[in-house]
MARDOTOR-179711 format. One line per 10 residues: number of its first residue (from 1); their letters; for each residue x, y, z of C-alpha. Coordinates in pm, 1 decimal, decimal comma. Example, Ala and Ser with C-alpha at 12.3 -4.5 7.8 and 13.67 -1.06 7.14 Angstrom:
2
1	as	1230,0:-450,0:780,0  1367,0:-106,0:714,0
! end
This chain:
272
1	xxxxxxxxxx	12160,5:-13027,1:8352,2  11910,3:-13181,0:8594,8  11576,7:-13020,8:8503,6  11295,8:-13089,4:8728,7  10966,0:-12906,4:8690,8  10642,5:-12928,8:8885,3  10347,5:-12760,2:8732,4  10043,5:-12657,0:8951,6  9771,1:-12819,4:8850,8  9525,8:-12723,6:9109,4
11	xxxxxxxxxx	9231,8:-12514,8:9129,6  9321,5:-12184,8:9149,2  9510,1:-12170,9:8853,3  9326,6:-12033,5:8598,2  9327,8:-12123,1:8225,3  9506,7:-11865,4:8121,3  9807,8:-11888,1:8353,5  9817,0:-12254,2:8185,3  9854,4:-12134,9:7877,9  10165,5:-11876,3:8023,3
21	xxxxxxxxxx	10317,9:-12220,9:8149,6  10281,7:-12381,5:7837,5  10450,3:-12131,9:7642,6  10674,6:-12103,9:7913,5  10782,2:-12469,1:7932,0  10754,5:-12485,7:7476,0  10913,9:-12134,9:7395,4  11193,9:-12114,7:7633,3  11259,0:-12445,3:7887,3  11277,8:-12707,7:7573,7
31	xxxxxxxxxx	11478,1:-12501,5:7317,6  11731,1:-12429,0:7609,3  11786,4:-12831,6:7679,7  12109,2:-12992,5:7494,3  12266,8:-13334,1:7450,1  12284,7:-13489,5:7798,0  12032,8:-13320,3:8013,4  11747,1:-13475,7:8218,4  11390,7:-13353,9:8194,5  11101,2:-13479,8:8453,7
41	xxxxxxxxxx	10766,9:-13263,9:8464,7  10525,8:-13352,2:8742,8  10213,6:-13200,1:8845,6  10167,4:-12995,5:9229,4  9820,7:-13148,0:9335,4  9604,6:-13288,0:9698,9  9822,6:-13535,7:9642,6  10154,2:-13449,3:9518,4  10358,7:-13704,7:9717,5  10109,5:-13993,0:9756,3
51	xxxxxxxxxx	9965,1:-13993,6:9381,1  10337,7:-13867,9:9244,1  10375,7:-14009,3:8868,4  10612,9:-13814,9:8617,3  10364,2:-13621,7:8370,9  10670,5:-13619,8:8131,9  11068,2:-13785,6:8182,6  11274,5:-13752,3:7890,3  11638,1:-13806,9:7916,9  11863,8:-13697,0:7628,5
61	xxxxxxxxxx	12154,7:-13876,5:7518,2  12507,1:-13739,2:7605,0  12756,6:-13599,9:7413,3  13051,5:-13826,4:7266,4  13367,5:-13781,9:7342,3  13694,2:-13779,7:7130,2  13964,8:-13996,0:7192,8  14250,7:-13877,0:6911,9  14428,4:-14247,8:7030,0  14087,3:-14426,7:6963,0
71	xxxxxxxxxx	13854,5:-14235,0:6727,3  13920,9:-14108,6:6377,3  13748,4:-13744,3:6353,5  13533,4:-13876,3:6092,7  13384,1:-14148,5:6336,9  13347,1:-13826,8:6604,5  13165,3:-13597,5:6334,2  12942,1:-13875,8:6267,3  12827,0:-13935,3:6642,5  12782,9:-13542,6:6675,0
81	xxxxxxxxxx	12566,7:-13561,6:6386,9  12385,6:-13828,1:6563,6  12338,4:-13693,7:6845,5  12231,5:-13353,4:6723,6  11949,7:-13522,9:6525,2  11828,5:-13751,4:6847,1  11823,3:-13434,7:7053,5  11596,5:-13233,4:6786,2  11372,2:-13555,8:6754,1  11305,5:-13541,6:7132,6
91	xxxxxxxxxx	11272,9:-13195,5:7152,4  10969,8:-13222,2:6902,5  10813,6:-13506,3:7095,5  10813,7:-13281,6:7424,1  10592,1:-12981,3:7221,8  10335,2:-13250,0:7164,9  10376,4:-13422,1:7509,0  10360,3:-13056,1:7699,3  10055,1:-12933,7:7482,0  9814,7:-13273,5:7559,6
101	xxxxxxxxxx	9985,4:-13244,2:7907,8  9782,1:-12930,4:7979,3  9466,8:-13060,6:7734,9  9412,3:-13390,5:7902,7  9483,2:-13327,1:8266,5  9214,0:-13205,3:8553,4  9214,4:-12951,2:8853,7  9280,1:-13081,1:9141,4  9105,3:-12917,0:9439,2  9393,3:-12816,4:9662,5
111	xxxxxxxxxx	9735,8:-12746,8:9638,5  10046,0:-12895,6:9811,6  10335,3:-12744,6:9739,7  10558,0:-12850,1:10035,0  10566,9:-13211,6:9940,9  10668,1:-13112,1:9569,4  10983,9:-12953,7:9685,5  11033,4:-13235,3:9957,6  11005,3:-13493,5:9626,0  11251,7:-13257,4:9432,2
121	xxxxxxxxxx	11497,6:-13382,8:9671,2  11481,2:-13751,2:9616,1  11447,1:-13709,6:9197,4  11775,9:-13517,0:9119,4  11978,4:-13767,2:9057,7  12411,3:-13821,6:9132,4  12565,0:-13762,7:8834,3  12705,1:-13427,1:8923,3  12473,8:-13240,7:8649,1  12333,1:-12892,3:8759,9
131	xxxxxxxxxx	12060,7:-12929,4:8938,2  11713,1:-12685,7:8824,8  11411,6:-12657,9:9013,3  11151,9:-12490,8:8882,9  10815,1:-12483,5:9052,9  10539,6:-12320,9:8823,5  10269,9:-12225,3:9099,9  10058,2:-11952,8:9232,1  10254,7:-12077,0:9554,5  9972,5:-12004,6:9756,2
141	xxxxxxxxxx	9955,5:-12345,0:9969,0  9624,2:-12504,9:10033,8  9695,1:-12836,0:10146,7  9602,4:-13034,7:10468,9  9689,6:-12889,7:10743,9  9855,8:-12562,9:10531,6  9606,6:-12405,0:10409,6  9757,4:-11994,6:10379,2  9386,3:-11856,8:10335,6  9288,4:-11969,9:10677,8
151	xxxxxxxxxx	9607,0:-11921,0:10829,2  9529,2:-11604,8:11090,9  9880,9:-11426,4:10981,0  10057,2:-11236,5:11247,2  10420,8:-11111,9:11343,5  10523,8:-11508,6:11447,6  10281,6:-11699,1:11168,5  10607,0:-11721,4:10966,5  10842,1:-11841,5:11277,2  10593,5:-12059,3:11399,4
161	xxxxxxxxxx	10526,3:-12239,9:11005,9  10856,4:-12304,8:10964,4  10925,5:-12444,2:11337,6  10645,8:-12681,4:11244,5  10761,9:-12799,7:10911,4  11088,9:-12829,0:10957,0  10970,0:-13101,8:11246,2  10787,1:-13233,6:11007,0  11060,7:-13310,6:10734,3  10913,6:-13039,0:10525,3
171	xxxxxxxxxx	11209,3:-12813,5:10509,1  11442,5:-13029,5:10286,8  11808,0:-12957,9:10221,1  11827,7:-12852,9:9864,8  12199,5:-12737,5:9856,2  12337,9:-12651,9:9515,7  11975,2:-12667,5:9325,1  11906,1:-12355,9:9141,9  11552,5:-12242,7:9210,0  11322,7:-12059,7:8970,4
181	xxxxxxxxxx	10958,0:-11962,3:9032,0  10721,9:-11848,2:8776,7  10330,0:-11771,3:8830,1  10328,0:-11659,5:9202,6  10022,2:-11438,9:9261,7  9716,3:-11410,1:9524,0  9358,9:-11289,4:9535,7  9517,1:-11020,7:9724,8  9752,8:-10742,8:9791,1  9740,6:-10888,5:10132,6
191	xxxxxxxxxx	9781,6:-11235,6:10063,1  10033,5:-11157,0:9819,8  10263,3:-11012,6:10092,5  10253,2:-11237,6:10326,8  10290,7:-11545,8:10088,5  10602,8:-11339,9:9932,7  10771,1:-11284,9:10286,9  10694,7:-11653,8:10370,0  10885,0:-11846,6:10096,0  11120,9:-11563,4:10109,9
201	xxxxxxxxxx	11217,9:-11728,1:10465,8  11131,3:-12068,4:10352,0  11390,7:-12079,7:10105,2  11655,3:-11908,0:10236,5  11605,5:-12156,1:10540,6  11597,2:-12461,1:10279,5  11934,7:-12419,6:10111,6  12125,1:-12297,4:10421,2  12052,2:-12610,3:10641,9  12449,7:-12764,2:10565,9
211	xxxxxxxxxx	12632,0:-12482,3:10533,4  12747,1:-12214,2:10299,4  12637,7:-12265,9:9955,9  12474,3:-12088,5:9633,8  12198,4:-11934,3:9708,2  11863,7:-11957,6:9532,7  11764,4:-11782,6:9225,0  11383,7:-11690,3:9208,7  11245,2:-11525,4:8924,5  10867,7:-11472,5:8859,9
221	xxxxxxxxxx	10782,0:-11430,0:8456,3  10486,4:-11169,1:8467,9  10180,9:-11406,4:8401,7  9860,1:-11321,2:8104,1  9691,9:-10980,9:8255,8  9524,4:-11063,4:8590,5  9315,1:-10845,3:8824,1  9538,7:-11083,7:9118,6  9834,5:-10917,1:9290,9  10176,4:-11079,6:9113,9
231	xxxxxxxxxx	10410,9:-11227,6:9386,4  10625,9:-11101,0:9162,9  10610,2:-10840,6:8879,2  10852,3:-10675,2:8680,3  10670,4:-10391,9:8511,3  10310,7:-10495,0:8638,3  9981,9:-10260,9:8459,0  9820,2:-10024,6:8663,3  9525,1:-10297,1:8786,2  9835,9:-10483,0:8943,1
241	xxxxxxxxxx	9906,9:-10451,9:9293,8  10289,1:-10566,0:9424,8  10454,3:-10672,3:9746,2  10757,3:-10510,6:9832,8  11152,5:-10599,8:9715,0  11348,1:-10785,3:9936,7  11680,0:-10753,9:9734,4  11585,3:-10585,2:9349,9  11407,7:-10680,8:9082,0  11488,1:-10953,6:8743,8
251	xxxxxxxxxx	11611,8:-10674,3:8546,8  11568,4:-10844,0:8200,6  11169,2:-10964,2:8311,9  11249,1:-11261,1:8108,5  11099,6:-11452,5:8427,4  11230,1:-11826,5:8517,1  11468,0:-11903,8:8222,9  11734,7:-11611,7:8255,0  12006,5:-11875,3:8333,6  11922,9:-12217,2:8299,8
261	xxxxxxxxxx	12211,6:-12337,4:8233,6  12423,0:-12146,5:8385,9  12492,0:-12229,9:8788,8  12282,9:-12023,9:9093,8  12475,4:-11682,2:9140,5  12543,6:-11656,7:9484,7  12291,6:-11401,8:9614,8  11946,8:-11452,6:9711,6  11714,1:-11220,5:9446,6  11340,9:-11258,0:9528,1
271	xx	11131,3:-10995,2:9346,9  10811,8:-10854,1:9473,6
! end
């Protein structure tokens, strides 16, 4: 697997939807790695292409093979062993990377979210490993020019958006990547809508620019308790105010990790 995570590190993520990422990325994305996978965390800033530096890049070693002509099981058993221990040694190193990765680094004051998922299409790399994008965000863009709190939304905002950032290079084709989204929210019921319905379109527009394909899998882990509307929620609290379902709901709520592993199904479920 080809694991690529960008954290949002702006302003408008609060402290404790840090601390939901961190347990997000310690609990469930490094005990699901194995022998052979690829790990690069980087951080959604002002400056997410220009500034771009890995926060973390770990790659794990790969599994040995057996060659019954060439190898005596002993040998194999051995190199299993091996690699078993190597993989649990790096795992341990990534609890103490992620935790001083969310200790030592600062808020940036916007948020540019398009250029992350442009980047996302240069890292993966060739090797034919499933490819995992996971963008932990509010996904509320507030970049220069996009800035979705002074957009004036209307029926063609959306239309119009994409017609401009797909001249732009913006809309990258991202065929075969399985897509997972944890953390969306707004400051409104409002917002939250119309940012839902937006990447909604964005996405479905990203991974069908080549042809038929997978398509995307977004999940949305319900965040710490919040007064701001989810984009989405499985069973939010009474204070929580949701968007409506495009297709149905993450039935198990575990959020972004229900199939790492595993390869996109091929629907498009976007929960609101």
């Amino acid at each position: 697997m080809d694991l690529i995570i960008f954290v949002d590190f702006s302003g408008s993520i609060r402290k404790e939807d840090k601390k939901s990422f961190e347990q997000d990325l310690v609990k469930r994305v490094i005990p699901s790695l194995s022998a052979g996978d690829r790990l690069l965390i980087a951080p959604i800033t002002e400056k997410t292409l220009t500034d771009f530096r890995p926060l973390i890049e770990v790659d794990f070693p790969p599994k040995p093979s057996f060659n019954g002509f060439m190898q005596n099981a002993m040998t194999y058993h051995r190199q299993v062993k091996e690699v078993d221990a190597e993989v649990s040694r790096l795992k341990e190193e990534l609890v103490v990377q992620v935790g001083g990765m969310f200790k030592q680094y600062f808020a940036s004051p916007r948020t540019d979210i398009f250029n992350a998922i442009v980047l996302a299409q240069k890292l993966f790399s060739d090797e034919g490993k499933a490819k995992v994008l996971v963008l932990m965000s509010d996904m509320v863009e507030d970049s220069q020019p996009y800035n979705f709190y002074r957009l004036q939304w209307g029926p063609d905002t959306v239309d119009k958006l994409l017609g401009e950032l797909d001249a732009h290079g913006l809309i990258p084709d991202l065929s075969g990547v399985c897509l997972y989204v944890a953390g969306a929210s707004a400051d409104t019921a409002e917002m939250a809508h119309r940012v839902g319905n937006f990447w909604a379109t964005y996405f479905e527009r990203m991974c069908f620019c080549t042809g038929p394909h997978p398509r995307p899998v977004l999940f949305n882990e319900q965040p710490a308790s919040t007064q701001r509307p989810l984009i989405p929620a499985i069973t939010p609290p009474p204070s929580r105010v949701l968007a409506p379902s495009l297709d149905r709901v993450d039935p198990t709520g575990l959020g972004i990790i229900l199939a790492l592993s595993r390869p996109c199904v091929p629907q498009f479920v976007l929960s609101f």
